[in-house]
C-alpha positions as CSV (number, residue, x, y, z in Angstrom):
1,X,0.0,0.0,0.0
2,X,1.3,3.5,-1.0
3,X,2.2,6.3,1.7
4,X,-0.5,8.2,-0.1
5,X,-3.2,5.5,0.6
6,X,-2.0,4.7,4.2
7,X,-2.7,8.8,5.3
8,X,-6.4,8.5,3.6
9,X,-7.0,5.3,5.0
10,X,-6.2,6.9,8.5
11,X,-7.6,10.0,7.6
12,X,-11.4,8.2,7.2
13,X,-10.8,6.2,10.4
14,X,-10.0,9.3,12.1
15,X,-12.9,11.1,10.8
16,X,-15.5,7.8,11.4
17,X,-13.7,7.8,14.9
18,X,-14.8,11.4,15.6
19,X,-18.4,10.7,14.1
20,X,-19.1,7.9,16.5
21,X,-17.2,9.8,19.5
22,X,-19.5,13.2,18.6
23,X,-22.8,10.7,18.3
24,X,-22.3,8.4,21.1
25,X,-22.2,11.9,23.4
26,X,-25.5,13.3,21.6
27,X,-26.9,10.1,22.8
28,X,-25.6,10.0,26.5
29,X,-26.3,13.6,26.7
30,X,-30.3,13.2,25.6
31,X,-30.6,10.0,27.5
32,X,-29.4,12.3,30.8
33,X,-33.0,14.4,30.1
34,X,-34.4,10.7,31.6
35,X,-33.3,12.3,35.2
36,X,-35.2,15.3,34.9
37,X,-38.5,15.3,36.1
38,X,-41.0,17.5,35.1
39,X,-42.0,17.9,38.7
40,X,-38.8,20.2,38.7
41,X,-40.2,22.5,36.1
42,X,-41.6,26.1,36.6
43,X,-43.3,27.9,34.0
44,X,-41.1,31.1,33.5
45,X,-42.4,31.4,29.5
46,X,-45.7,33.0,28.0
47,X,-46.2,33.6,24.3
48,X,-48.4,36.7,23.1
49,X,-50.0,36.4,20.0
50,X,-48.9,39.7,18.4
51,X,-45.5,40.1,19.8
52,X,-45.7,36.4,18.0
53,X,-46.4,37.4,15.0
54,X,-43.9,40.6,15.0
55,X,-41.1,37.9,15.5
56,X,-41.7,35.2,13.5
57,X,-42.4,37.8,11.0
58,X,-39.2,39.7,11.5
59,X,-37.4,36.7,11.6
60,X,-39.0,34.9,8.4
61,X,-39.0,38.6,6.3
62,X,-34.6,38.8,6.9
63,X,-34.2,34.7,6.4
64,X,-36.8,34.6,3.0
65,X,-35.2,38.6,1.6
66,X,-31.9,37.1,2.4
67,X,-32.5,33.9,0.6
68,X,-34.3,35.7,-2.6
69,X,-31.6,38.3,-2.8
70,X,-28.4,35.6,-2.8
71,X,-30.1,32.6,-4.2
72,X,-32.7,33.4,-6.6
73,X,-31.6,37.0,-7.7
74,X,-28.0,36.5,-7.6
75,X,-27.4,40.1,-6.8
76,X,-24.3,39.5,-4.6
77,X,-20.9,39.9,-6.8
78,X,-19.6,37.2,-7.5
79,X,-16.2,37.9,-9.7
80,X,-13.4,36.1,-8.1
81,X,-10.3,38.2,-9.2
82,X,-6.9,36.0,-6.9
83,X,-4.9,39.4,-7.5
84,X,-7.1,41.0,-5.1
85,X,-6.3,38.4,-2.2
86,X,-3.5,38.8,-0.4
87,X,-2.6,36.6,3.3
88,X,-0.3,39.5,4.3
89,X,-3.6,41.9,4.3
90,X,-5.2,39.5,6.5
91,X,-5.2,40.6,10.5
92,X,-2.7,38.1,12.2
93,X,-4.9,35.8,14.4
94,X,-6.7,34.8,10.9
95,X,-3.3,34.0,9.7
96,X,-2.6,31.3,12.5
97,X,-6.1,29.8,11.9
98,X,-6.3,29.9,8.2
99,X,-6.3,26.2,6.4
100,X,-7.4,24.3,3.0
101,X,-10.0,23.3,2.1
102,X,-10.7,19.8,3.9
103,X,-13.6,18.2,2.9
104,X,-14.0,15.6,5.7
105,X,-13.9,18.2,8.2
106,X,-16.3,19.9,6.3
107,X,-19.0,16.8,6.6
108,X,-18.0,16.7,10.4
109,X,-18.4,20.3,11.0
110,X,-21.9,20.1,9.5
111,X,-22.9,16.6,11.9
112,X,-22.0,18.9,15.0
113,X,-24.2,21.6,13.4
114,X,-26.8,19.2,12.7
115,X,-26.4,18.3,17.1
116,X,-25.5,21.5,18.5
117,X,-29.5,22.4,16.8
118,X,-31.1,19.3,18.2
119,X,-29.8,19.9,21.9
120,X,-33.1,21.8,22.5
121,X,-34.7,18.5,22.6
122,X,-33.6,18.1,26.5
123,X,-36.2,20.4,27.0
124,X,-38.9,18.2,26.1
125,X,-38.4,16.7,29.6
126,X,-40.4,19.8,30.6
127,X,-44.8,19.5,30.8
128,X,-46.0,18.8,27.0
129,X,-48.2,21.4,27.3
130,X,-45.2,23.9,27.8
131,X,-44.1,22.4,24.2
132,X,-45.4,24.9,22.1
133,X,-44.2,27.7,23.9
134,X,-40.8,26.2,23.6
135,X,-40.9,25.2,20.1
136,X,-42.2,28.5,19.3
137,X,-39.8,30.4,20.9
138,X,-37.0,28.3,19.3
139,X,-38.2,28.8,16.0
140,X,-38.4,32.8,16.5
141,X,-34.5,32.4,17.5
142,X,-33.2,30.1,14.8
143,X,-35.2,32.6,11.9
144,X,-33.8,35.8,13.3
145,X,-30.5,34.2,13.7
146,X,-30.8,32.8,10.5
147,X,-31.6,36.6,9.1
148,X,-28.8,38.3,10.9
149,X,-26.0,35.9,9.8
150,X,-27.4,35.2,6.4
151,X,-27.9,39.5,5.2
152,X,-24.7,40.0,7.1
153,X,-22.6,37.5,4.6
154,X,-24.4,39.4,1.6
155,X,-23.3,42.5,2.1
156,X,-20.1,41.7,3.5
157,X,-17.8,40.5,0.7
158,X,-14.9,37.9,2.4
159,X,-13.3,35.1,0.6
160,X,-13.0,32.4,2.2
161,X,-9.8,30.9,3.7
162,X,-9.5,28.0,1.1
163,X,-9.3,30.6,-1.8
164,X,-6.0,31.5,-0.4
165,X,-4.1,28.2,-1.3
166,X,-3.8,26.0,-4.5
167,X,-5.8,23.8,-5.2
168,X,-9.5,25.0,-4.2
169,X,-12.6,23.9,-6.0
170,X,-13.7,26.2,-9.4
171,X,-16.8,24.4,-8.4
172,X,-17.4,26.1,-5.4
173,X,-16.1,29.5,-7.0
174,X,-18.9,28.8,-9.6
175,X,-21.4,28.0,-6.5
176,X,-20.5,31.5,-5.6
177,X,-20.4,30.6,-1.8
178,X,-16.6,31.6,-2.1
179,X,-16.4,34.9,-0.9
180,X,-20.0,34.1,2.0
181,X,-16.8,33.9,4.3
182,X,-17.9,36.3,6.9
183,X,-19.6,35.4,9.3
184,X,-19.5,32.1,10.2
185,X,-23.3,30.8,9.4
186,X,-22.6,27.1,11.0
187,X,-21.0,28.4,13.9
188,X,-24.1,31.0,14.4
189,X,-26.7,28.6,14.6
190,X,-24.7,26.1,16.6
191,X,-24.0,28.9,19.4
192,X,-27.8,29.8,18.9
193,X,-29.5,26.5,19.8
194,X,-26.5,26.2,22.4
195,X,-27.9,29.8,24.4
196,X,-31.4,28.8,23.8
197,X,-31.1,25.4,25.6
198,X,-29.2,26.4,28.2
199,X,-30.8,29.6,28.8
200,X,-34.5,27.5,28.9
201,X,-33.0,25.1,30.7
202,X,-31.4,27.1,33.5
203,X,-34.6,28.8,34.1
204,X,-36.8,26.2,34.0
205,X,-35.3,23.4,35.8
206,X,-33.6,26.3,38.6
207,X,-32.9,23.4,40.9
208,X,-31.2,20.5,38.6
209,X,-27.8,19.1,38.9
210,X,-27.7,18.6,35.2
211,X,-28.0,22.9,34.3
212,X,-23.5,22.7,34.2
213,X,-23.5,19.4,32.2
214,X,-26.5,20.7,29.6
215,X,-24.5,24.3,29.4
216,X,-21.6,23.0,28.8
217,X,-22.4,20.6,26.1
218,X,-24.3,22.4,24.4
219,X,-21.7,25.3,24.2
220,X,-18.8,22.5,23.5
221,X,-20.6,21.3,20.5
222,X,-21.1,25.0,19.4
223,X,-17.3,25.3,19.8
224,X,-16.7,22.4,18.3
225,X,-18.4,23.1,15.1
226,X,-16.5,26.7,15.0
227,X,-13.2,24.8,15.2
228,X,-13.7,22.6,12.4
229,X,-15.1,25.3,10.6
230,X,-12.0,26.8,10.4
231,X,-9.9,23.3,10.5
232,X,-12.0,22.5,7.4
233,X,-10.8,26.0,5.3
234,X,-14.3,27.3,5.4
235,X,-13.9,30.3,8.0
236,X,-11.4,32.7,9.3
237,X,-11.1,33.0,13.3
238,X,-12.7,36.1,13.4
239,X,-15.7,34.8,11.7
240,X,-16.0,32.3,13.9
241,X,-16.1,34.7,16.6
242,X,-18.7,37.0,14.7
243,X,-21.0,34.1,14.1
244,X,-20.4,32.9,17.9
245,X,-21.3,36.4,19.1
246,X,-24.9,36.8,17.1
247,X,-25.8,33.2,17.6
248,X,-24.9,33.9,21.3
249,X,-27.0,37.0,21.6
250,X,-30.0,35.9,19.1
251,X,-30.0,32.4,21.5
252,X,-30.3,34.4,25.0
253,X,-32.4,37.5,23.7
254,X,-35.7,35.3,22.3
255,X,-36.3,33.6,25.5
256,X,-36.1,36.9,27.7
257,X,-38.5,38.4,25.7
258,X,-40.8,35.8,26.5
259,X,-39.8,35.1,30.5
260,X,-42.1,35.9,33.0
261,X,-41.3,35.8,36.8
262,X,-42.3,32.5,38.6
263,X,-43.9,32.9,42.1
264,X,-41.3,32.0,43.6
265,X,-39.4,35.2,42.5
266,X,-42.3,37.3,42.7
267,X,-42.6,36.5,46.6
268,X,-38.8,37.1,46.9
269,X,-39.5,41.0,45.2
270,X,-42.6,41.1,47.6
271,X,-40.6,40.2,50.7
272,X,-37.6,42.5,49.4
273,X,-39.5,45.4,48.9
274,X,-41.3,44.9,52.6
275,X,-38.1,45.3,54.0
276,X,-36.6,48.0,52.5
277,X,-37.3,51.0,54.8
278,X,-39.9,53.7,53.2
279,X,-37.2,56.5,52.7
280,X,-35.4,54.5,50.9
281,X,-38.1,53.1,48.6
282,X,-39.1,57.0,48.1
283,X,-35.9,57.7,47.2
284,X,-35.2,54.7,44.4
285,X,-38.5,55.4,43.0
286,X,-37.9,59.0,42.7
């Protein structure tokens, strides 16, 4: 067997290997939502049907004007000139990071994505009639999300890394998806269903031992999928970053539009406010 067949024969264990590894954790990790009893739960969510509809409308107008503009209209520039690209131009830390295009790592990178959006499913361990609300909610984040990350790579123009070494596909230069570099879409929703679940989570099961383990899976897969986004030549670092920070943001900010305060908390401002002396009081409020 040639050197050259040895190092792919490796390189597809390797890759298999890391497939299993990243599935046999999805499983333990759903199969730990068996220990948490929706006895545990408090209701800290409440849809309203027009502030509903001004979300899932917002979201689905900036994901459909998005997708129309870049897919069907093709109004993004798409004129590849390699003259214009230069690694020295490039801010230092997306130097380090930069890599070829890897294709393996690119189908990996997309099974963590696939995960990192299917960790809300712990959350089905919570009162079925709370499922709505939930599924709701994480369908207002993953549009807006969606919207932000996908109007932000058409009017930013960023090639990606893989363009920067020999050898890259004319195919995917053809595609147009060469220069959707910035930011990083995978790594946006993968930080976004990461937030949502742990946020939800945290706040509706206050009192599990499983909030640490459920955050930081769900934020390790979300890492993980950055990573290999840029392992596999498909991002920069700092988009990465960028799509880590709106998926981030998107994932926290949906589910605190929607939280209300359980009774516990309410009695806790109740019994706060009774003993904070009245001059006091008078003076915050004024």
């Amino acid at each position: 067997m040639s050197n050259n067949s040895l190092a792919l024969s490796k390189s597809s264990t390797t890759v298999k290997n890391m497939i299993y590894t990243i599935f046999t954790t999805l499983f333990l990790f759903l199969t730990s939502s068996l220990y948490a009893s929706d006895s545990d739960y408090i209701q800290t969510y409440k849809l309203k049907p027009v502030n509903e509809g001004i979300q899932i409308g917002l979201g689905t107008a900036l994901s459909g004007s998005a997708l129309i503009c870049n897919q069907i209209l093709h109004l993004k520039r798409n004129e590849y000139k390699p003259q214009d690209w230069d690694k020295n131009r490039l801010p230092k830390i997306d130097q380090i990071f930069m890599r070829p295009y890897n294709k393996k790592l690119h189908i990996v990178g997309t099974a963590t994505l696939g995960i990192a959006m299917a960790t809300p499913f712990i959350l089905t361990t919570a009162p079925s009639s709370e499922w709505a609300t939930i599924g709701t909610m994480y369908a207002e984040t993953m549009l807006l999300t969606n919207g932000i990350l996908q109007w932000t790579k058409f009017l930013v123009h960023r090639a990606r890394p893989y363009m920067y070494f020999d050898g890259y596909s004319q195919a995917k230069v053809d595609a147009g998806d060469w220069n959707c570099s910035f930011p990083s879409g995978h790594t946006g929703m993968s930080f976004s269903g990461a937030a949502f679940t742990t946020s939800v989570f945290c706040h509706s099961f206050p009192n599990s031992k499983w909030k640490a383990a459920v955050a930081g899976f769900s934020f390790g897969i979300a890492a993980l999928t950055g990573g290999l986004r840029m392992a596999s030549g498909n991002h920069f670092f700092t988009d990465v970053l960028a799509g880590a920070t709106i998926g981030t943001a998107c994932g926290f900010i949906i589910p605190a539009l929607h939280h209300q305060k359980s009774r516990s908390e309410k009695d806790f401002d109740i019994t706060t406010a009774d003993a904070i002396p009245p001059i006091i009081s008078f003076n915050i409020g004024f």
